[in-house]
C-alpha positions in Angstrom: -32.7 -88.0 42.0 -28.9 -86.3 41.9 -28.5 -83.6 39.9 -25.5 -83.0 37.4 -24.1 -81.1 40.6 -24.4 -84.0 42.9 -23.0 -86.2 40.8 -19.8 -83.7 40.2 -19.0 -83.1 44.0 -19.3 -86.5 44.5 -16.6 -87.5 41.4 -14.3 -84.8 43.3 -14.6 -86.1 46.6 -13.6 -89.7 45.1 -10.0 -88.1 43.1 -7.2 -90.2 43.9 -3.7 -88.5 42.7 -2.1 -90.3 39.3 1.0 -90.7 41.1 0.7 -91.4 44.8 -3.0 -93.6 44.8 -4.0 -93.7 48.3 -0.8 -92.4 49.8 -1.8 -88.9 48.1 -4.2 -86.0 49.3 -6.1 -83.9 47.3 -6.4 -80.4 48.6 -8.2 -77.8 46.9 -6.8 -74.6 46.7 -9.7 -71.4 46.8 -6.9 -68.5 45.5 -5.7 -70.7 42.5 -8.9 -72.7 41.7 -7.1 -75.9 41.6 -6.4 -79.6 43.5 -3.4 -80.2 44.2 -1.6 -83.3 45.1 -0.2 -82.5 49.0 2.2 -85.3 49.0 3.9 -84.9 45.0 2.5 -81.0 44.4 0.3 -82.9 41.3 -2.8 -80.5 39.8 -5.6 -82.8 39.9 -7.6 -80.2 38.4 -7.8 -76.7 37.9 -10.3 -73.7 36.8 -12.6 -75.0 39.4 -15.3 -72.9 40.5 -14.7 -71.5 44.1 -17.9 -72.4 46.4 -17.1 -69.4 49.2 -19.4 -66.7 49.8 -17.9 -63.8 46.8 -18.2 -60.4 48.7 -16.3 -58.6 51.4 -17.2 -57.1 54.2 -14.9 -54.2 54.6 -16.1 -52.8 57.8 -15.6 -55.8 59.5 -12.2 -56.0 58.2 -11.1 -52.6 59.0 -12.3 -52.9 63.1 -10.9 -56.5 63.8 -8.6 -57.7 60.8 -9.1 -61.6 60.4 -11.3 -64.1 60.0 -14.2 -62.3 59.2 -17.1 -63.9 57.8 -17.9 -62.4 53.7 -21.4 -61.0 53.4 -23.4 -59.1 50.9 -25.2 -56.6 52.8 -24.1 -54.5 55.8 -25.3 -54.2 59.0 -28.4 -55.7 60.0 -31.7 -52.8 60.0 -33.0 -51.7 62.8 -36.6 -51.9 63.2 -36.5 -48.4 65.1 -35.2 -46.8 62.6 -36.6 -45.6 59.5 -34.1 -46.2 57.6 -34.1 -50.0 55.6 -30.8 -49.6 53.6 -27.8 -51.4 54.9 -24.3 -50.1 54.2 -21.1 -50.8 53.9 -18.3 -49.1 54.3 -15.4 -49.5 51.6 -11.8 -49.0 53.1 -9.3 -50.4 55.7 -9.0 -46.8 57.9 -10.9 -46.6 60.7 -11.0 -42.9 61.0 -12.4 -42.8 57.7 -15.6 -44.7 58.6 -16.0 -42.7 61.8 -16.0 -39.4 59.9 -18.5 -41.1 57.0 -20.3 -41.5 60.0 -20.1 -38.1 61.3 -20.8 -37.0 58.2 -24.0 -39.0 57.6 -25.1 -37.9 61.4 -24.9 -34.2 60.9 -27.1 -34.7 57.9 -29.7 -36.9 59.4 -32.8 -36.1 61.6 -32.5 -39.2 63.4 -29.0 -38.5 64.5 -30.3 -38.1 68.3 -32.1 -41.6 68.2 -29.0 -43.3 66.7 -26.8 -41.8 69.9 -29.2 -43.0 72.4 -28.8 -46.7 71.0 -25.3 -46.3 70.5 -25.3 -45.7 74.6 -28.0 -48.4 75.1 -26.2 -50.6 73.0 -22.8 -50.0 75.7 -25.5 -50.8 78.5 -26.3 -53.6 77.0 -22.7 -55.2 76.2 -21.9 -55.0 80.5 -25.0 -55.3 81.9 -26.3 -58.3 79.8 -30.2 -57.0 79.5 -32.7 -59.2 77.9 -34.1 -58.7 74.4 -37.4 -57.9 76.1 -35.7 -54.8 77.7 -33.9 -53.5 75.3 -36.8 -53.1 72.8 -39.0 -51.8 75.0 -35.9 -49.0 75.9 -35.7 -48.7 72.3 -39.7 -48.0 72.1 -39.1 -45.4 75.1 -36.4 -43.6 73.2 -38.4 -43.8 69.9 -41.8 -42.1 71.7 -39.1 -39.3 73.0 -37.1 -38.7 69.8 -41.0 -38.3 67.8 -42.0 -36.1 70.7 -39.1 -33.6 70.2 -37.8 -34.2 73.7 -35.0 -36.2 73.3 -32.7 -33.7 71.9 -30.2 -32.4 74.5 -31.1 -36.0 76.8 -28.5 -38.3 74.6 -26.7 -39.0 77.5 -25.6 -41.9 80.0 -28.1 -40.7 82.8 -30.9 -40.7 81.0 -30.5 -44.3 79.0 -30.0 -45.5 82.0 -33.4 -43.8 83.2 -35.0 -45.4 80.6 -33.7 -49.1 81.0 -35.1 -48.7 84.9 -38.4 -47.7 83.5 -38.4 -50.3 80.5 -37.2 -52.6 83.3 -40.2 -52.4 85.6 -42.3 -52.7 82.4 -41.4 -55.8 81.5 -41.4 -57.3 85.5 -37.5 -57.4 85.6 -36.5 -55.8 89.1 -33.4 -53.7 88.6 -32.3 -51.4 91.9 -31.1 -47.8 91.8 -27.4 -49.3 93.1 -27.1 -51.9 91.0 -27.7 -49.0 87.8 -25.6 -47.0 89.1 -22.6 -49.3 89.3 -22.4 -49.0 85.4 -21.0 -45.1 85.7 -19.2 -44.2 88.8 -20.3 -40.7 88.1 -24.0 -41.3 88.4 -25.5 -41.4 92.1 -28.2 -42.8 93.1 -29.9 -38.8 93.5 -29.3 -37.5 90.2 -30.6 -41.4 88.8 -33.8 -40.9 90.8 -34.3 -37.6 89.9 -33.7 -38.4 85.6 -36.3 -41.1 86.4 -38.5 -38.4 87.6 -38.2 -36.6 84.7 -38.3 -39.1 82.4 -41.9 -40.3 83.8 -43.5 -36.8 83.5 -42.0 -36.9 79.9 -43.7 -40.1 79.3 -46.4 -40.3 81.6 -47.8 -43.8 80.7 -44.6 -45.9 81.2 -42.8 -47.2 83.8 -46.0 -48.2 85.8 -45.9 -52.2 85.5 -46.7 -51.9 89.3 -49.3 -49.8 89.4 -51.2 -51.5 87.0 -51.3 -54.8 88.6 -52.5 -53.6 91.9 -55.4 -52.3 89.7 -56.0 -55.1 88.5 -56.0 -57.3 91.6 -59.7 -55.4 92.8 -61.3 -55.6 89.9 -60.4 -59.1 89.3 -61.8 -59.9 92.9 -64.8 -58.5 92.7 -65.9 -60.5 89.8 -65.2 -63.6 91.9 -67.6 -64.9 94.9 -64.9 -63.6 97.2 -66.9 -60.8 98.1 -69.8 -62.4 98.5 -71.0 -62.1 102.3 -67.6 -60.2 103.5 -68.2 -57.3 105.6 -66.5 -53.7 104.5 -63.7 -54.3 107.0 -62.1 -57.3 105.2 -62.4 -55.4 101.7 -60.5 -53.0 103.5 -57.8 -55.0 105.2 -57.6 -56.8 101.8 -57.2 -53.4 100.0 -54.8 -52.4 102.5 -52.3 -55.8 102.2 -52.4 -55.0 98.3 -51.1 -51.8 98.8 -48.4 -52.6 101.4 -47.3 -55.0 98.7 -46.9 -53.1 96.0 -45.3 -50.6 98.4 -42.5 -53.3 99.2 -42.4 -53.7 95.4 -41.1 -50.6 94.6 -38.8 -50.2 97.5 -37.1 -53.8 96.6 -36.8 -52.0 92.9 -35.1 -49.0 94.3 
């Protein structure tokens, strides 16, 4: 069954102008709320209703300038954060939104955890990491910022630390070199050794690899595969898992 609407937009879509007939096109014009003849400059109609969305978004307006989509809310939340109310920021200057933000920063507790995903966030655009990656970096960072240690680490190195760690988590191989190549600054040393760090700051991550080579024994010895095998091939198995997991690691590096 149409409704009154329905019925309405369909009446519109059917306007032929007065003057022209078929040789006429109706237009509809959002600024003036009118349709208007293109061929004799006719109104058709006016006071109409516009249909487009009825807010701004000013942010987006003030970083890139045109065609911008219009939205009610800000930014979408992030699920890290603790914060759930969007914002957005009224005014064409771009310095001015920076300082609201430095502003808003210097009050807020969470002001280290919001400059690690800023940097993330920058890995992220040239590096193309997967969802998967990024919210387990984000989890790292989150475990670091509620311990107290990630004040003083809001720096490239150490995201990129974190990403290699989230990386191995998730089974996404990612070398030393090819981490590297995002900051010609960072070697390949002073990467290993923020790793380090990292992993004695957060001693239960980053050890994807570890964990299945545990898992391979047990789930062999709950099999018949042990079943009449002499203590040299548990051995010689044991010792192929661990020459695997070995090339593993180096392949990661």
């Amino acid at each position: 069954m149409s409704t009154l609407r329905d019925r309405i937009l369909a009446k519109r879509k059917r306007l032929r102008c007065v003057d022209c007939g078929d040789a006429g096109m109706i237009v509809v014009d959002q600024t003036e709320g009118s349709q208007i003849c293109v061929n004799c400059g006719r109104v058709a109609e006016n006071v109409l209703i516009s249909e487009q969305q009825e807010w701004r978004s000013f942010s987006a307006e003030s970083s890139s300038g045109k065609n911008n989509d219009r939205n009610r809310v800000g930014e979408a939340n992030d699920v890290w954060m603790e914060t759930t109310s969007g914002t957005t920021f009224i005014g064409a200057s771009r310095k001015m939104q920076n300082t609201h933000n430095m502003v808003i920063n210097d009050n807020d507790n969470k002001r280290h955890l919001k400059s690690a995903f800023v940097i993330l966030r920058q890995v992220d655009d040239t590096m193309n990491l997967s969802d998967l990656v990024i919210e387990r970096s984000k989890e790292m960072l989150k475990e670091l910022d509620n311990a107290g240690h990630l004040k003083g680490r809001c720096n490239m190195l150490n995201v990129l630390s974190i990403v290699y760690m989230a990386s191995r988590e998730v089974g996404v191989c990612r070398s030393l070199d090819e981490l590297t190549i995002y900051e010609a600054k960072i070697s390949q040393r002073d990467l290993s050794r923020a790793i380090g760090r990292m992993k004695k700051l957060l001693p239960q991550r980053g050890n994807a690899t570890v964990e299945d080579s545990a898992q391979i024994i047990p789930s062999e010895q709950s099999s018949n595969a042990t079943k009449d095998i002499t203590p040299y091939d548990i051995a010689s198995r044991r010792y192929h898992i661990f020459h695997y997991t070995s090339s593993m690691e180096k392949q990661c590096q």
